[in-house]
Rosetta silent file (secondary structure, phi, psi, omega in degrees, C-alpha in Angstrom):
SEQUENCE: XXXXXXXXXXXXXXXXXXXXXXXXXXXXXXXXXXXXXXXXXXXXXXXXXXXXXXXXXXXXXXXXXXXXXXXXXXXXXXXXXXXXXXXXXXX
SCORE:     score description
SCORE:     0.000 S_00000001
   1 L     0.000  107.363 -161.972   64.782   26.004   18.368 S_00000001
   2 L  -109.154  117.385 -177.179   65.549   23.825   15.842 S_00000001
   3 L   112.519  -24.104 -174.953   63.035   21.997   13.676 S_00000001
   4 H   -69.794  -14.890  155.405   60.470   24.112   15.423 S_00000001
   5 H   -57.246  -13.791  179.135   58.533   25.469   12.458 S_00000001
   6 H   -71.383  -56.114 -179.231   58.088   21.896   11.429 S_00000001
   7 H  -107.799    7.802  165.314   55.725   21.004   14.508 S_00000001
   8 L   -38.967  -32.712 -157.988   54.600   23.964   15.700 S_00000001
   9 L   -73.473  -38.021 -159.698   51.419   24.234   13.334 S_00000001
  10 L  -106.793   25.385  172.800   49.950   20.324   15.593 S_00000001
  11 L   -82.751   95.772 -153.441   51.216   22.372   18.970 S_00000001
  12 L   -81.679  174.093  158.840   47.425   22.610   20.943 S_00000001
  13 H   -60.305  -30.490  179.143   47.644   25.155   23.527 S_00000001
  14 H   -84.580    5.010  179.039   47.896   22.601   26.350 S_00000001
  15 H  -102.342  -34.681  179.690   50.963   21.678   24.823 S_00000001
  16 H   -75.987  -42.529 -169.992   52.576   25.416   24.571 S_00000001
  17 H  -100.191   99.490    2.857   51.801   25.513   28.252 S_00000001
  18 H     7.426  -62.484  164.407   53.274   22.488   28.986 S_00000001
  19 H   -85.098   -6.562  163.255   56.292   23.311   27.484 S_00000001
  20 H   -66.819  -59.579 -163.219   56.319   26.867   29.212 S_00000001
  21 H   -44.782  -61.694  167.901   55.836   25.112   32.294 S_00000001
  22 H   -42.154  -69.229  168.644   58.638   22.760   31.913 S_00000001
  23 H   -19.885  -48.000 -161.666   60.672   26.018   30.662 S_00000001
  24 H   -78.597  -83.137 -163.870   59.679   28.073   33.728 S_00000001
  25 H   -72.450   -7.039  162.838   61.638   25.144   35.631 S_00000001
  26 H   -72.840   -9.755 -155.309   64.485   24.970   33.823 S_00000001
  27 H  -102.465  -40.799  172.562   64.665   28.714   34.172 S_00000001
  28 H   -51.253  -70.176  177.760   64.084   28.094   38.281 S_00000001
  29 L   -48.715  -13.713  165.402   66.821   25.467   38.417 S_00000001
  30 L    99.414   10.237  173.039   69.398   27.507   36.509 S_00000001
  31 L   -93.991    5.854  145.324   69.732   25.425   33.042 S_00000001
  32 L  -155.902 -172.046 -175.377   69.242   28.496   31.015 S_00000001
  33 L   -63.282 -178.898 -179.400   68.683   31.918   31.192 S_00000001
  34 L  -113.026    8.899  170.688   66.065   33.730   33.021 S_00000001
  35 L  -131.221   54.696 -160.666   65.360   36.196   30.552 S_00000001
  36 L  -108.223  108.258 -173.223   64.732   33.451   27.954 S_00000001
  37 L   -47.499  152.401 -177.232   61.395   34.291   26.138 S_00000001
  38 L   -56.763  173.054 -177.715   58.279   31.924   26.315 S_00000001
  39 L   -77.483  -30.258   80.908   57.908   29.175   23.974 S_00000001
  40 H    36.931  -83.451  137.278   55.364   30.691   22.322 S_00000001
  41 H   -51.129   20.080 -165.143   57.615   33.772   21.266 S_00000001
  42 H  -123.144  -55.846  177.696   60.701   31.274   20.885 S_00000001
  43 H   -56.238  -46.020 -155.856   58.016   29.617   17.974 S_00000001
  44 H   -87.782  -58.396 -165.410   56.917   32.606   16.449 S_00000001
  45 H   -88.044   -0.799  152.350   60.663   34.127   15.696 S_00000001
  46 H   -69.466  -31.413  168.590   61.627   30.652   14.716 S_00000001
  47 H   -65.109  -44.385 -172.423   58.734   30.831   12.101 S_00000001
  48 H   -75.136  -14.716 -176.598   60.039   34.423   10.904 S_00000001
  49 H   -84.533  -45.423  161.609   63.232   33.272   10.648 S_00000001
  50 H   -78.805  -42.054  157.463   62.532   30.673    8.360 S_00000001
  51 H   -24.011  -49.353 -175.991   60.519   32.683    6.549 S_00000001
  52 H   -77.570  -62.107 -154.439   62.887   35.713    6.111 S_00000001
  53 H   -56.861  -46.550 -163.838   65.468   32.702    5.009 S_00000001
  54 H   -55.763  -33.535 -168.104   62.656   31.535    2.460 S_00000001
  55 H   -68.346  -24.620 -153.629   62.183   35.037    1.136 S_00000001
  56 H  -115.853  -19.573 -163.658   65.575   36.466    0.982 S_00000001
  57 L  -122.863   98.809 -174.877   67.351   33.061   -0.439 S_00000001
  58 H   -32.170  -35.295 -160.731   66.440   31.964   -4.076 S_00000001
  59 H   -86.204  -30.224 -169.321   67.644   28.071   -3.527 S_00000001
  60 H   -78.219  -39.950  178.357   65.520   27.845   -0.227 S_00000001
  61 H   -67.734  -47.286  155.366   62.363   29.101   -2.358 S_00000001
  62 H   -15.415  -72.544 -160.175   62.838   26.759   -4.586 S_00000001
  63 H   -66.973  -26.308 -156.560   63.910   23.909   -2.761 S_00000001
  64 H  -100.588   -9.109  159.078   60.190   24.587   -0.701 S_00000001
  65 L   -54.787  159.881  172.459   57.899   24.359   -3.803 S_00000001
  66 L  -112.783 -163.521 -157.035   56.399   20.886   -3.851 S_00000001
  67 L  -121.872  -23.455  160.070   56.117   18.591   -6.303 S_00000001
  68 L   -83.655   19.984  155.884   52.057   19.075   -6.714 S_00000001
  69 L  -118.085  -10.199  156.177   52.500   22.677   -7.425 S_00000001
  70 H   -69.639  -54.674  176.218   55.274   21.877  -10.128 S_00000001
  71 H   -88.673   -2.728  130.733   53.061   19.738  -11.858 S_00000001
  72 H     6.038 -102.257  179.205   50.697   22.442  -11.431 S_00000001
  73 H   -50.162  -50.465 -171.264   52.331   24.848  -13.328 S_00000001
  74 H   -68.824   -5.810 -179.054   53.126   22.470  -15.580 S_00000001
  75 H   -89.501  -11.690  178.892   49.211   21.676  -16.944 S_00000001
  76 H   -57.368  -51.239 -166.610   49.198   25.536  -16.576 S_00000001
  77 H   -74.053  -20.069  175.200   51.861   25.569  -19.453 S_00000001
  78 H   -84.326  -40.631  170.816   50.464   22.588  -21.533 S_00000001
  79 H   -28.273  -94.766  171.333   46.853   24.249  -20.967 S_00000001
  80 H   -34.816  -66.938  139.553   47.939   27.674  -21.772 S_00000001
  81 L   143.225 -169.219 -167.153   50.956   27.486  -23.234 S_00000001
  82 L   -99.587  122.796  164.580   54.411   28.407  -22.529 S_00000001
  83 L   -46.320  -31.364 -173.486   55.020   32.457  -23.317 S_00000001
  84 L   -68.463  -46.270 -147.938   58.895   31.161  -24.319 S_00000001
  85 L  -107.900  -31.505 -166.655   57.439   28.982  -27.277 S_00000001
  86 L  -105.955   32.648 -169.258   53.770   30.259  -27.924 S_00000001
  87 L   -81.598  -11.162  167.678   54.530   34.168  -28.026 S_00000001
  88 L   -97.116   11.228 -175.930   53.608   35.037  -31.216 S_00000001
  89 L   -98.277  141.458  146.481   50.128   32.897  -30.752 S_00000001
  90 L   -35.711  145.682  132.493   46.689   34.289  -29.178 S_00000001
  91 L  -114.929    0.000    0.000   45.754   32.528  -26.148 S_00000001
């Protein structure tokens, strides 16, 4: 399900059964399998999966910081100071 961790999170309930429902007849009519898990579970191992990618792949964790938790860090390190430059100083 691709893209589905993106909208999942503004997905009401009446909307997950909606799209079971719609599933459920695609499942009658024969356009996919019949042992094809609910939408619901389809969302959930689509979440762990990006997850798992974020977790296991340095460039993905990265890439998924945001730009207000960068400068974050960075008033941490002008606050604080940087351990590389200020390591012989007290803080």
């Amino acid at each position: 399900m691709y893209c589905a961790p993106a909208w999942t999170g503004i997905c009401s309930a009446a909307d997950r059964l909606r799209l079971d429902r719609f599933l459920n007849c695609c499942k009658r009519i024969g356009f996919c399998a019949t042992d094809l898990p609910s939408v619901t579970e389809l969302h959930s191992d689509a979440d762990n999966a990006l997850f798992e990618t974020i977790m296991t792949n340095s460039c993905a964790h990265t890439a998924a910081i945001s730009e207000e938790e960068e400068e974050e860090e960075e008033e941490e390190d002008i606050f604080f100071g940087s351990n590389d430059n200020n390591s012989t100083q007290k803080k």
